[in-house]
C-alpha positions in Angstrom: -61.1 -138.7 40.1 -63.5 -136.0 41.6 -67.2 -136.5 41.3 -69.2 -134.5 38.8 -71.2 -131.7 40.4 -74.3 -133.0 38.7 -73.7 -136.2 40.7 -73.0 -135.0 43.8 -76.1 -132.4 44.0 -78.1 -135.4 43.8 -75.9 -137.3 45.9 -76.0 -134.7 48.3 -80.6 -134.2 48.6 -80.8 -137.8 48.9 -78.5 -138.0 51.7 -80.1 -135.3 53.7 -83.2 -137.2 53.4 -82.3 -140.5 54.0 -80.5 -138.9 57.4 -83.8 -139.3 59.0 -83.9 -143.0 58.7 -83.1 -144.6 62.9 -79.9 -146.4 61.9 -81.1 -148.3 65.1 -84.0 -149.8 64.1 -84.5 -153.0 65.0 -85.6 -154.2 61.2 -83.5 -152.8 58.0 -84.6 -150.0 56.5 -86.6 -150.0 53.4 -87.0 -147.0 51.0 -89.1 -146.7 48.0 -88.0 -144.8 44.9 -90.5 -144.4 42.2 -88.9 -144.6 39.1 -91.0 -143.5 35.4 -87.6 -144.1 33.7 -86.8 -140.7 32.7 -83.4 -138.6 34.2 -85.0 -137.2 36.9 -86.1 -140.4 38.7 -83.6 -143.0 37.3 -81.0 -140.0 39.2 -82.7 -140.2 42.0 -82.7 -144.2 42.0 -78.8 -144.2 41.3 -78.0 -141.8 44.4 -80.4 -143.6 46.1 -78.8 -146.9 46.0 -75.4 -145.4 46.2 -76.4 -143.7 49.4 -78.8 -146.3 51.1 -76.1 -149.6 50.3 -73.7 -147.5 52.6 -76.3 -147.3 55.2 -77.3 -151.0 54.9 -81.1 -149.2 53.9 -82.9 -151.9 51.3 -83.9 -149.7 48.4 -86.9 -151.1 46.3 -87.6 -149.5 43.1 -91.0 -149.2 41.6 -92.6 -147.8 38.6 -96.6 -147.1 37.5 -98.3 -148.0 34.3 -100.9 -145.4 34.0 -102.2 -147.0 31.0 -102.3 -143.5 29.3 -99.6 -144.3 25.9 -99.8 -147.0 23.8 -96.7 -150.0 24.5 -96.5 -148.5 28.1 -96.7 -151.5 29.5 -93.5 -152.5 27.4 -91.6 -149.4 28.9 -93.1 -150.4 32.4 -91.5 -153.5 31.6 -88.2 -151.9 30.4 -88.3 -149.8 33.7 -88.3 -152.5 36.0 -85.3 -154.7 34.3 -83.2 -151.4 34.6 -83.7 -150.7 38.1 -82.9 -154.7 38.5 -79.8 -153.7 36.2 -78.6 -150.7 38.6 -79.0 -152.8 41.4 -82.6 -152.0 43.3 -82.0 -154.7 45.8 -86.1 -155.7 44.4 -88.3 -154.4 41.8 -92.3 -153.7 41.6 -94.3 -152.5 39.0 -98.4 -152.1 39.0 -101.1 -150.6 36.6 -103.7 -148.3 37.3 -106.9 -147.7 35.8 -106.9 -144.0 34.9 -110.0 -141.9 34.8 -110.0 -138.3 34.3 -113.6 -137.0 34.5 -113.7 -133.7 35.5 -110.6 -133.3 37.4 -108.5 -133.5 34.0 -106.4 -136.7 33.6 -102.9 -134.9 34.9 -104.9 -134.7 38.1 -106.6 -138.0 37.9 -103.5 -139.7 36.9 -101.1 -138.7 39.8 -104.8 -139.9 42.3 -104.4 -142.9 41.0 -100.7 -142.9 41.2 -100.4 -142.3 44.6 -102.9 -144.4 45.7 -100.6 -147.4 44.4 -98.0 -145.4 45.8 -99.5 -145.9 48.9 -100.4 -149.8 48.7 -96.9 -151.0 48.0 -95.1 -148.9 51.1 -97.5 -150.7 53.0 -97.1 -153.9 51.5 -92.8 -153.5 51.9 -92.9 -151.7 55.2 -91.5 -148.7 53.5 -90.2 -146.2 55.8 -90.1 -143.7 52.9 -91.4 -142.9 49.4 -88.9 -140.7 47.2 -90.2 -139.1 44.2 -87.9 -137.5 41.7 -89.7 -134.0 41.5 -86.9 -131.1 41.1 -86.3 -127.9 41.4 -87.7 -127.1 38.0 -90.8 -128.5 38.3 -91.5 -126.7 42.0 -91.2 -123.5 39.2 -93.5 -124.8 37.3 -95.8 -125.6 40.0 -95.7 -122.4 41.4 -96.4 -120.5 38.4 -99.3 -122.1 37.4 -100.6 -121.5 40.9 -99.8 -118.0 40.3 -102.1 -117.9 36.9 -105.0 -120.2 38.4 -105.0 -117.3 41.4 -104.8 -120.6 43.9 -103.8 -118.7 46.4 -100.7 -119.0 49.1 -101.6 -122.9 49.4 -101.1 -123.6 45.6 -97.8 -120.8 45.6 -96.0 -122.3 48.5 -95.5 -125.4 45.3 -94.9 -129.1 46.5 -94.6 -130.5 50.0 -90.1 -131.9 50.5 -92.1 -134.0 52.9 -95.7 -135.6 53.5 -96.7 -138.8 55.3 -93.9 -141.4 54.1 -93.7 -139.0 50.9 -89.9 -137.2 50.1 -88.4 -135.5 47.7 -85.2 -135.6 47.8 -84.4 -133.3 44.4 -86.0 -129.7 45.2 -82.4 -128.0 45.4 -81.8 -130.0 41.9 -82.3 -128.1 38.8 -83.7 -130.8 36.0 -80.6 -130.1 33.8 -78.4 -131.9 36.8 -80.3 -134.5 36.6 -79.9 -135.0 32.7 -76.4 -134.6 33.3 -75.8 -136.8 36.1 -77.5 -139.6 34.1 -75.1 -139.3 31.0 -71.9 -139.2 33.6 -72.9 -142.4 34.8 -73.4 -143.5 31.7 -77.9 -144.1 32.3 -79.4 -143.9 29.3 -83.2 -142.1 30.2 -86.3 -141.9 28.5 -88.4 -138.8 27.4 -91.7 -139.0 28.0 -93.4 -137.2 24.7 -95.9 -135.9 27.4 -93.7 -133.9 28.3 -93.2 -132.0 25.3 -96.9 -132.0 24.0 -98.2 -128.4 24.1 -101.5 -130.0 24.6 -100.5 -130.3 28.3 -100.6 -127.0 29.8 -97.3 -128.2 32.3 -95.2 -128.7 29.0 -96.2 -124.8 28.0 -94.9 -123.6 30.7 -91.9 -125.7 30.9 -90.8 -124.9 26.9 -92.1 -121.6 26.3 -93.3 -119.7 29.0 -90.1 -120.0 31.7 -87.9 -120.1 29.1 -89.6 -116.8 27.8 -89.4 -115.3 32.0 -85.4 -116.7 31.8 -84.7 -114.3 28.2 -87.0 -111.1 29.3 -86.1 -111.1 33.1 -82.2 -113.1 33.5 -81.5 -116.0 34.6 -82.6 -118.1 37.4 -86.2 -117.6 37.4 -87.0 -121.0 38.2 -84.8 -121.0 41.2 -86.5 -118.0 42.8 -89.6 -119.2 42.1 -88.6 -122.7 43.9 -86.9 -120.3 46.9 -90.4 -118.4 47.4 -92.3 -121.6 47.3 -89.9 -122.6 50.3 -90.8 -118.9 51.9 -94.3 -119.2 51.5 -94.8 -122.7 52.9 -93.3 -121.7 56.2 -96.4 -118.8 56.4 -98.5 -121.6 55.5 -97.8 -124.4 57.7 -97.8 -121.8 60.7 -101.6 -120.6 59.1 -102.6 -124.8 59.1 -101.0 -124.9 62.6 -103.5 -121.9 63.9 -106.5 -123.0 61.7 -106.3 -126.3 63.4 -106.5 -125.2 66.9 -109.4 -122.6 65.7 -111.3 -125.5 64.0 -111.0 -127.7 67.4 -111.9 -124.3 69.2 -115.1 -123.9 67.0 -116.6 -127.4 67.0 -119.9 -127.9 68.2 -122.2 -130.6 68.2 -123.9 -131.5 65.1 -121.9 -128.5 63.3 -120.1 -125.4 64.0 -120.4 -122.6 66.2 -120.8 -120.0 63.6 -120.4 -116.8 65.8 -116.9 -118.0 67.2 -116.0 -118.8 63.6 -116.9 -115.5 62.6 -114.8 -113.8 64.9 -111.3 -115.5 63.7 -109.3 -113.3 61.2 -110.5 -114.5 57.8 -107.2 -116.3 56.7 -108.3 -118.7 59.6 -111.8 -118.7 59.2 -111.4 -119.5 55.7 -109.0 -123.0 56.2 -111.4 -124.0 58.7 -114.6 -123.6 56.3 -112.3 -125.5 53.8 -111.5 -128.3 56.1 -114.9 -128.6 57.4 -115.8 -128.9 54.2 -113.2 -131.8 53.0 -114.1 -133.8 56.5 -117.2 -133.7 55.6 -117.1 -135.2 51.8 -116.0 -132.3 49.5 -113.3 -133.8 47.2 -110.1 -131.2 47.8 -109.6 -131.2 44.3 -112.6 -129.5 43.4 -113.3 -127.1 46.2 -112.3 -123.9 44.9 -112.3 -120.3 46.9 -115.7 -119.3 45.6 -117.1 -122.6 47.5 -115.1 -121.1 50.1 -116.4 -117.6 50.4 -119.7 -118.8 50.2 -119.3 -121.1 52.9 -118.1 -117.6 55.0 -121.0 -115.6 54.2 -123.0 -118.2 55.7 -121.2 -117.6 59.4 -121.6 -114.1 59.8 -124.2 -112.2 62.2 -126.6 -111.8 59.8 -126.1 -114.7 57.4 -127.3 -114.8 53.6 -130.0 -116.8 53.1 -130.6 -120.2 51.0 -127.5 -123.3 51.1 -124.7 -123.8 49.9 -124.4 -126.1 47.1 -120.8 -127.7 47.0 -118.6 -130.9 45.4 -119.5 -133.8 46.4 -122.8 -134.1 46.4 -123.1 -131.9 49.6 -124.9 -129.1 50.9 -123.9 -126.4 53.9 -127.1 -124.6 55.6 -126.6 -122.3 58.5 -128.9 -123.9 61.1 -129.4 -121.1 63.9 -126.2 -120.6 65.6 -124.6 -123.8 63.9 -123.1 -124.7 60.1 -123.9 -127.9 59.3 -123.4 -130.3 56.2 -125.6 -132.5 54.8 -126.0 -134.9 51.9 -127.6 -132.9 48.9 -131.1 -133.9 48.2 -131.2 -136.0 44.6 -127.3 -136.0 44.5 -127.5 -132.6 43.0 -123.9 -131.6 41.9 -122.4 -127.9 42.7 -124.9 -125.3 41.1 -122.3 -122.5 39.8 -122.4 -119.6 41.6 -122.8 -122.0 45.3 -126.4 -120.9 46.2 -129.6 -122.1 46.3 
C-alpha cells in the first residue's frame, strides 16, 4: 500500500530536520515536539516518532497550558495521554502564567510559551525543539508584516531554525496536515481561537487569504511562504554585516557616532536597533520610529534633546559617543521619541 502524500510531506520536513542530529553521539538523541493537540502539531508528533524510532532518537512530547480558555487544563490533560497513546517514548506538560499588558496577549502568550519551551530542553537535554508551524501560517505571518509596514525583518516570516528551535512543516500546506491526521486515523482538536474574528491572525486566515486565493488564483499562500524564504536570505546576510559594523563602531562607554554615521543606513539602522535591545529596550516594542530617532541622533550635526525609548531607557548623543542610560523616574516612551 503506498503512503498518502499528505503523510509523506510531513514525513518528508521532519526527516530533513532531524538529518542534522550526529548519529554518533555518544548519548541518544532527544527531540522535543510541542504538541497543542490540533493537526498541525499532533502531524508533526506522528512523523516525528515514525522518523526518530528509526534513528534510535528519544522523542518527548510536550504541550503548554496557557491558562487563556476555560477547562484547558482538562485538554492539557487530554494532550498529554494522546501523545502517551501514539507512543512519545515520555510526556511533559506545564502551565504558564499569561500576561498581556501592552504587548497584546497573542504576543505575551507565545513569551511565555517559549520561555517554558526553553526550561524543559534544558531539563531533557533536548537537542531540538520542533514546532508544528506550516506553510500556511509563514503566509499569514508575512502578510501581516506586510500591513504593519514591519519592514524586511517582519516579511522574511518565521525563522526554519533558531537556537534548538525547528520547524520542520514550512513546505507543508495546513490542509496536509488535516489530512494526514484523518489517514492515520488522529482525531485533532480546533482551537476556537482560531476561528474568533476577534483575533486579527484568524481574519486573515478565513477571510482575507481566502479573499487574495478568489481575486488573484491560487497559491497565494505559497508565494508568500517562497518570498519569506527569499527575503530571509537578504536579511541574514544584512545581520551578518550589521554585526561586524556594530563590533567596528563600539567605543567605550557608547558608540562612535561618526563611524556609525558613515555605514549605509540599512546597517546603521540594525545596529541602532541592537544597541538599543543590549542595552534594555524590549524587541517587542521597539518600533522603526524609535529607530529613526535613534539615527538622527548620529549624524554630523545631531538633533538636539534624548531619546525617550521602551524600557524605561533613554539615548543622548554625548559628544562624539551615543550612549544609553536608565530614564530618570522610570519615564516610559514619550510618543514621538523626543525630549
Amino acid at each position: 500500500m503506498s503512503l498518502h502524500p499528505s503523510v509523506a510531506a510531513v514525513r518528508a520536513g521532519v526527516r530533513r530536520v532531524l538529518a542534522e542530529l550526529d548519529p554518533a553521539a555518544p548519548q541518544q538523541p532527544t527531540v522535543l515536539v510541542a504538541c497543542s493537540g490540533g493537526a498541525d502539531s499532533l502531524a508533526l508528533l506522528s512523523a516525528a516518532l515514525f522518523e526518530g524510532h528509526k534513528l534510535d532518537v528519544r522523542v518527548i512530547g510536550v504541550t503548554v497550558d496557557h491558562g487563556l480558555q476555560e477547562g484547558s487544563d482538562a485538554h492539557a490533560a487530554r494532550v498529554v495521554s494522546q501523545m502517551a497513546a501514539m507512543g512519545a517514548d515520555e510526556t511533559a506538560t506545564a502551565r504558564v502564567s499569561v500576561e498581556g499588558g501592552g504587548r497584546g496577549m497573542e504576543a505575551a502568550a507565545r513569551e511565555a510559551r517559549y520561555a517554558v519551551l526553553d526550561q524543559m530542553a534544558e531539563h531533557f537535554g533536548a537537542t531540538q525543539v520542533l514546532l508544528g508551524h506550516t506553510r500556511d501560517d509563514q503566509a499569514e505571518t508575512v502578510l501581516l508584516g506586510l500591513t504593519r509596514g514591519s519592514g524586511g525583518r517582519a516579511l522574511a516570516g518565521m525563522r526554519r531554525a533558531f537556537d534548538v528551535y525547528r520547524r520542520p512543516l514550512l513546505d507543508v500546506a495546513r490542509d496536509e496536515t488535516v489530512t494526514a491526521c484523518q489517514v492515520e486515523g488522529i482525531a485533532f482538536w480546533e482551537d476556537p481561537h482560531n476561528t474568533d474574528p476577534a483575533y486579527t491572525r484568524s481574519r486573515v486566515r478565513h477571510r482575507v487569504l481566502p479573499l487574495l486565493e478568489d481575486e488573484l488564483g491560487p497559491g497565494v499562500a505559497a508565494t508568500l511562504a517562497r518570498t519569506a524564504d527569499q527575503l530571509r536570505e537578504d536579511a541574514e546576510l544584512l545581520d551578518a554585516l550589521a554585526a561586524t559594523a556594530y563590533d567596528e563602531v563600539r567605543a567605550d562607554g557608547g558608540l562612535d557616532a561618526a563611524r556609525l554615521a558613515a555605514q549605509p543606513p540599512a546597517l546603521a539602522h540594525r545596529v541602532l536597533r541592537a544597541a538599543a535591545v543590549e542595552a534594555g529596550a524590549p524587541p517587542s516594542e521597539l518600533f522603526r520610529v524609535h529607530v529613526l530617532a535613534l539615527a538622527a541622533l548620529i549624524g554630523p550635526q545631531p538633533r538636539p534633546g534624548e531619546v525617550q525609548l521602551p524600557g524605561h531607557l533613554t539615548a543622548l548623543r554625548d559628544g562624539d559617543l551615543l550612549t544609553f542610560r536608565p530614564t530618570a523616574g522610570g519615564a516610559r516612551d514619550a510618543g514621538n521619541g523626543w525630549t
